[in-house]
TORZA-179540 format. One line per 2 residues: number of its first residue (from 0); for each residue z, x, y of C-alpha. Coordinates in steps of 0.25 Angstrom, whole numbers, padded with zeros to 4 digits. Last residue first. Layout:
NUM> Z X Y; ...
This chain:
398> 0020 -0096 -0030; 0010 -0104 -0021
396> 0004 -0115 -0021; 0016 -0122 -0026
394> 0025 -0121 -0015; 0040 -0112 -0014
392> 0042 -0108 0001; 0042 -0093 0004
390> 0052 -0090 0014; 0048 -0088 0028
388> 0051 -0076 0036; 0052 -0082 0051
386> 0061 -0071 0055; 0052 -0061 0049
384> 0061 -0048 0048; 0060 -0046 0033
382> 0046 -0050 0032; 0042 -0040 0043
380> 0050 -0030 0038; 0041 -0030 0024
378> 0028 -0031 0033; 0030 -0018 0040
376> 0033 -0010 0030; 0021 -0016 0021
374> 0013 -0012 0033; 0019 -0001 0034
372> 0016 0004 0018; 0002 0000 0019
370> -0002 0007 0033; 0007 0019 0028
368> 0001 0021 0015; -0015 0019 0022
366> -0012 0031 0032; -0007 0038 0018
364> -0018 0034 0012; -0029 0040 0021
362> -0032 0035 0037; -0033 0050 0043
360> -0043 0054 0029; -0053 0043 0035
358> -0060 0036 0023; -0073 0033 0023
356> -0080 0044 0017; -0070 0040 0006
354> -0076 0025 0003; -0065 0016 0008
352> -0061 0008 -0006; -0047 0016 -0006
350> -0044 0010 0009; -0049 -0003 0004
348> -0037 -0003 -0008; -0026 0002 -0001
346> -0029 -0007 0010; -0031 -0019 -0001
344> -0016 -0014 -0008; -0009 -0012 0005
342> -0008 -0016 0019; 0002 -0027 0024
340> 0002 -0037 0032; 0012 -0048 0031
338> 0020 -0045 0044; 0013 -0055 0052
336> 0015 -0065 0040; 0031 -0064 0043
334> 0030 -0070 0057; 0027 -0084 0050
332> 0015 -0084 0054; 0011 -0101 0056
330> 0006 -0099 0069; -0004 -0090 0063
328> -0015 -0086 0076; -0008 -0080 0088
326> 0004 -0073 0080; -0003 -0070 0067
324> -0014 -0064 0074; -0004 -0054 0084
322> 0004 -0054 0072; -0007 -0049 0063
320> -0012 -0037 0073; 0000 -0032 0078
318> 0002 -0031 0061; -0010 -0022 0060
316> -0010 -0014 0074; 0005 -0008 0070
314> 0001 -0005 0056; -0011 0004 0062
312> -0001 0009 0072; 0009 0011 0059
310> -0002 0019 0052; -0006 0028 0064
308> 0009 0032 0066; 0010 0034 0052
306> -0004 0043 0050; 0000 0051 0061
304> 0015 0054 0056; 0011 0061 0044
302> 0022 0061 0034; 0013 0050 0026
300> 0005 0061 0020; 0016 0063 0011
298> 0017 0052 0005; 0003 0053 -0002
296> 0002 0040 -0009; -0004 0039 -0022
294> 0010 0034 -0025; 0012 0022 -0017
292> -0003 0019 -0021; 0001 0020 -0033
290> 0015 0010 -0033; 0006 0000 -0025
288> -0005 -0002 -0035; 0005 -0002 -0045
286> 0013 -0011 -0042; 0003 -0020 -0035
284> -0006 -0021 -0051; 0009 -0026 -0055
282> 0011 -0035 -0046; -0004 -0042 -0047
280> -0003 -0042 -0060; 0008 -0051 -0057
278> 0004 -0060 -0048; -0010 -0062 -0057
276> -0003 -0064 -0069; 0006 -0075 -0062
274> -0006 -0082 -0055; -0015 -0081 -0070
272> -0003 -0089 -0076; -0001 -0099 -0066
270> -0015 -0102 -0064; -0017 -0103 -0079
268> -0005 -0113 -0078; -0014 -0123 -0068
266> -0026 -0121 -0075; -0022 -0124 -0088
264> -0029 -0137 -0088; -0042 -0133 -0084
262> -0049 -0135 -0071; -0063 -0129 -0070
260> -0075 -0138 -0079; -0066 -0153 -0076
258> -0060 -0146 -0062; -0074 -0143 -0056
256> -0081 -0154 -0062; -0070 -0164 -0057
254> -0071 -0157 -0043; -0056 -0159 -0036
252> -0052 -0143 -0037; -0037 -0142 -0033
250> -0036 -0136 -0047; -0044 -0125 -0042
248> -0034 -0120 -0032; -0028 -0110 -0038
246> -0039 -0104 -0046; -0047 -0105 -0033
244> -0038 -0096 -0025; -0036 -0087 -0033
242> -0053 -0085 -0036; -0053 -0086 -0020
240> -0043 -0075 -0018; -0049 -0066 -0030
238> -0065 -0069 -0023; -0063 -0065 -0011
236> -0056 -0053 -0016; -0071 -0049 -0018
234> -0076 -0043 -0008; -0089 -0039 -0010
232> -0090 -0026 -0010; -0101 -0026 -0022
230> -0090 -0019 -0031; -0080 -0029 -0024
228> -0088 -0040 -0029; -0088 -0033 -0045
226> -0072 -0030 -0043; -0068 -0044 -0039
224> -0075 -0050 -0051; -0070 -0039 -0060
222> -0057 -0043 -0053; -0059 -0058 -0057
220> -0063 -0056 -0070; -0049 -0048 -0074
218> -0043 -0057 -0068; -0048 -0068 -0074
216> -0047 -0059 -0090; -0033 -0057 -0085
214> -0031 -0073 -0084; -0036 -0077 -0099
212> -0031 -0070 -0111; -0025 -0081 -0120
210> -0039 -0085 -0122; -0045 -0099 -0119
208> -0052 -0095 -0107; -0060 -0107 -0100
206> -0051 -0111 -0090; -0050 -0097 -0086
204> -0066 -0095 -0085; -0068 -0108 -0078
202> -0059 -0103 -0066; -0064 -0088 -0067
200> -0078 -0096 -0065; -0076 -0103 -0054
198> -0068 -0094 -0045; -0079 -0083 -0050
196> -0090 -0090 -0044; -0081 -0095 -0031
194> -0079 -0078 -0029; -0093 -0074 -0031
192> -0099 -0085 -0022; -0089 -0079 -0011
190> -0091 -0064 -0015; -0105 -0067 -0013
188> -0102 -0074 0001; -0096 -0063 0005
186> -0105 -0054 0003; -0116 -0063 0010
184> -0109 -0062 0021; -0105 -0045 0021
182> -0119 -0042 0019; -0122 -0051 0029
180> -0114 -0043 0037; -0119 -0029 0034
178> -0133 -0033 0036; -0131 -0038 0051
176> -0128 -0021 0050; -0114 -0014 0051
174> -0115 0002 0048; -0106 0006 0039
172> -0106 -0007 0031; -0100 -0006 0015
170> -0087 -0001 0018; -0085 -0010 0030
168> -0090 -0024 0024; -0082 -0018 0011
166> -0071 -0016 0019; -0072 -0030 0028
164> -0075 -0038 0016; -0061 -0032 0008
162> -0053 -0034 0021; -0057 -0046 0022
160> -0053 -0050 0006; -0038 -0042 0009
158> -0038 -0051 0023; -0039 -0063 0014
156> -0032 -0061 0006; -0019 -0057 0014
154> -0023 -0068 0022; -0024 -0078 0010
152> -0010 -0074 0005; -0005 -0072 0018
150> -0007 -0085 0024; -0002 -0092 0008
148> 0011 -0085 0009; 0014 -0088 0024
146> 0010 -0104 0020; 0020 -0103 0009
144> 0031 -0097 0019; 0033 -0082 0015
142> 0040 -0075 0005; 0028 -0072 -0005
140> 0020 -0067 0007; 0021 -0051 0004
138> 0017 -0053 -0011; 0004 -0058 -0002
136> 0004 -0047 0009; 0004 -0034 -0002
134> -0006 -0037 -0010; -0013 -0044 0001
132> -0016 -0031 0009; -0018 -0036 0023
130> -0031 -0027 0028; -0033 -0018 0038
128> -0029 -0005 0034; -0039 -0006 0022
126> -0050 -0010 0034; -0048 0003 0043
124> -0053 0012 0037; -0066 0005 0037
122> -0065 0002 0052; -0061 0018 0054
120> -0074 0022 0045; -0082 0012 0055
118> -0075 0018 0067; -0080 0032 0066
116> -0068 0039 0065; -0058 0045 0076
114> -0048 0045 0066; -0033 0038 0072
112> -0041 0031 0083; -0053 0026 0075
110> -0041 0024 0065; -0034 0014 0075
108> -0047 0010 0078; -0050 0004 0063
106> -0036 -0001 0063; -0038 -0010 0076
104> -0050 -0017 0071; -0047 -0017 0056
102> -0034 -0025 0060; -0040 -0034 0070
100> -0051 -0037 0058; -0041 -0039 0046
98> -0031 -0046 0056; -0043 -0055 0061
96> -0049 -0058 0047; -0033 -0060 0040
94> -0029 -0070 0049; -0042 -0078 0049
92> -0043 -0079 0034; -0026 -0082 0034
90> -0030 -0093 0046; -0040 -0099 0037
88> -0032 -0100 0024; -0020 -0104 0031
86> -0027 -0116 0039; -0035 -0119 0027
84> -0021 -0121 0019; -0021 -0137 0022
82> -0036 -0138 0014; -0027 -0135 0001
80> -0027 -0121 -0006; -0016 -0117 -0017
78> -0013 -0101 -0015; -0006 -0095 -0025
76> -0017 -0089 -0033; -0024 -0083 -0021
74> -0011 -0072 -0022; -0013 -0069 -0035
72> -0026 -0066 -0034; -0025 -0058 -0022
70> -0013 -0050 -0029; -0022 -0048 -0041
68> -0035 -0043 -0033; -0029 -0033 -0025
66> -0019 -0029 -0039; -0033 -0027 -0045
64> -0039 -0019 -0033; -0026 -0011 -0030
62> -0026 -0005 -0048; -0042 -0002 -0044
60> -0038 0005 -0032; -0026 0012 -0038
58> -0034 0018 -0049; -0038 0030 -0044
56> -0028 0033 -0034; -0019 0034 -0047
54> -0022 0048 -0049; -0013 0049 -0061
52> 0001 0059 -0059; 0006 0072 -0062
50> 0021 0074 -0059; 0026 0084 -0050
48> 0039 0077 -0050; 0041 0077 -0037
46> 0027 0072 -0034; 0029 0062 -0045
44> 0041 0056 -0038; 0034 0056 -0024
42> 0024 0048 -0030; 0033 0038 -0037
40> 0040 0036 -0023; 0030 0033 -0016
38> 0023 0024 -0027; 0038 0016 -0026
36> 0035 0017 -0010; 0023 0009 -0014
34> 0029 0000 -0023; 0040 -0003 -0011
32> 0029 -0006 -0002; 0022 -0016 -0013
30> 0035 -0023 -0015; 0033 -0028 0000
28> 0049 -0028 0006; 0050 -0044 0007
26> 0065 -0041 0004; 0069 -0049 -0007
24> 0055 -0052 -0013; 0050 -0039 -0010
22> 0063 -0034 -0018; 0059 -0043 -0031
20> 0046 -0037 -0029; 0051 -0021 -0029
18> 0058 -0024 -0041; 0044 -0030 -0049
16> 0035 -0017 -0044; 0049 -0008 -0049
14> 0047 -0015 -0063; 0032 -0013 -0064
12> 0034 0001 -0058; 0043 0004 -0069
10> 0034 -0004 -0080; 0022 0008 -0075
8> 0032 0017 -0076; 0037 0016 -0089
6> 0024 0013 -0094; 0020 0028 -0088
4> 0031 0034 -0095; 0029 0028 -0109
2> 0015 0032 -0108; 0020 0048 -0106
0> 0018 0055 -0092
């Protein structure tokens, strides 16, 4: 394959990425399920072709991690805190703690039933099915009401940033111990002083940069930040939500020596620019995340019937499990945010962290491919036959 060909390519699946988003936006079908059936199709093609091809499984974790941490950043830029939003914030928190734990309850015996393994390698399996992939929810969200948009942002997060703790609390525990928990306390408040440390100083660092080069070298700080806490399985997407967070909401700030050393006058239009880079490296780092794994797949695996049945009673038990929440605790659902659940990029992710002695050949990728691609199924004819689907109204905390 010539240089020429592989640019050709590459911009192709730029340009089919962008398509595919004008067509989400018209009929709330998930651009990423579209990507993967685009991988799909790519795969096939090759096969036919007998065409050789890169190994791209090694590189598809790194490629998810980055687009992880983008779409999180992205997503925490938009939202402008005030004491009115505690309610959202708390009842997202709570939202996505019950979900994850009902979810990895029933899912870790639906594999015990499927398997016959011990239950602590079913509990860990269990985990990457388990969590909302806010890649794919927050894109999801655009269309609903503002409130909608800003339940799942910080649900979707904040499930993501659980299900982090709760896999590296699993991964790194096989035998629970009063040690195991404080472990996991003081963990957590590392990763907390950690976060508030870096908030500051990535704040004074861009107010301090005079070089045309300035919001790449963030990022670039940030995920070398998010990559050294990982490294220590601390789970550092904590600390990409709250640095989001804070950037937008500094300027609400009242402390003159916070605002005379930390506000700057460019602030304002910095945060705009640094927004739109991160949306749409964000785009381009969920094309291609999406496209490979869509082509890394084995298709033919999926004609076994077993691992479908088992993968629509696992969808089954997830989404029985949000409406019946939604419905008894969020009077404010909308119907649509019960369909808002999908599996992807952070499942993907976990289930490639499970350290191989771990991993049960019965729940392999293709199990993981129809979890992801049903859930995102079923969420995409859930927003189309919502009769209470809300269209997004225009506010200036979020864009």
């Amino acid at each position: 394959m010539t240089t020429y060909t592989t640019l050709i390519i590459l911009s192709g699946l730029v340009i089919f990425s962008y398509l595919f988003d004008l067509v989400a936006s018209k009929t709330k079908l998930p651009s990423v399920l579209l990507l993967l059936l685009l991988g799909i199709g790519l795969r096939v093609l090759v096969d036919n072709l007998k065409l050789e091809t890169f190994d791209f499984l090694k590189i598809l974790p790194a490629l998810g991690t980055v687009g992880l941490i983008m779409i999180v950043f992205e997503g925490s830029l938009e939202l402008k805190y005030d004491r009115d939003k505690n309610k959202i914030i708390k009842g997202a928190f709570l939202s996505a703690l019950v979900i994850l734990i009902a979810s990895v309850s029933v899912i870790t015996f639906i594999i015990y039933e499927i398997t016959g393994k011990d239950l602590y390698t079913c509990f860990t399996n269990a985990i990457p099915f388990s969590v909302i992939s806010s890649a794919i929810a927050i894109p999801s969200a655009a269309a609903l009401s503002k409130k909608g948009k800003e339940f799942i942002i910080y649900e979707s997060s904040f499930s993501d940033i659980l299900g982090i703790i709760l896999f590296n609390f699993a991964i790194s525990n096989p035998h629970i111990s009063t040690s195991s928990f404080t472990g996991l306390g003081l963990s957590t408040i590392l990763i907390l002083i950690l976060s508030a440390i870096s908030c500051i100083v990535l704040l004074y660092i861009m107010g301090k940069i005079s070089h045309h080069i300035k919001f790449f070298l963030i990022i670039s700080i940030l995920i070398m930040v998010y990559a050294i806490g990982q490294s220590y399985h601390l789970s550092a997407l904590i600390l990409i939500l709250s640095f989001g967070l804070f950037l937008n909401n500094a300027d609400t700030i009242k402390y003159v020596w916070f605002r005379s050393i930390f506000i700057y006058k460019n602030l304002s239009n910095d945060l705009t620019q640094l927004h739109q880079l991160s949306a749409e490296s964000a785009f381009i780092l969920r094309t291609f995340f999406f496209v490979i794994f869509g082509f890394t797949m084995n298709i033919y695996q999926l004609n076994d019937q077993i691992v479908i049945i088992n993968g629509l009673i696992m969808l089954a038990s997830v989404f029985i499990i949000r409406f019946t929440y939604l419905k008894i605790f969020r009077k404010e659902n909308s119907g649509a945010e019960t369909f808002i659940a999908p599996r992807g990029l952070i499942s993907i992710l976990l289930y490639f962290n499970l350290p191989q002695a771990l991993k049960i050949p019965e729940v392999g990728t293709p199990f993981l491919f129809v979890v992801v691609l049903g859930s995102s199924l079923i969420m995409s004819m859930g927003l189309l036959l919502s009769k209470k689907y809300v269209r997004a109204e225009p506010y200036s905390g979020l864009h």
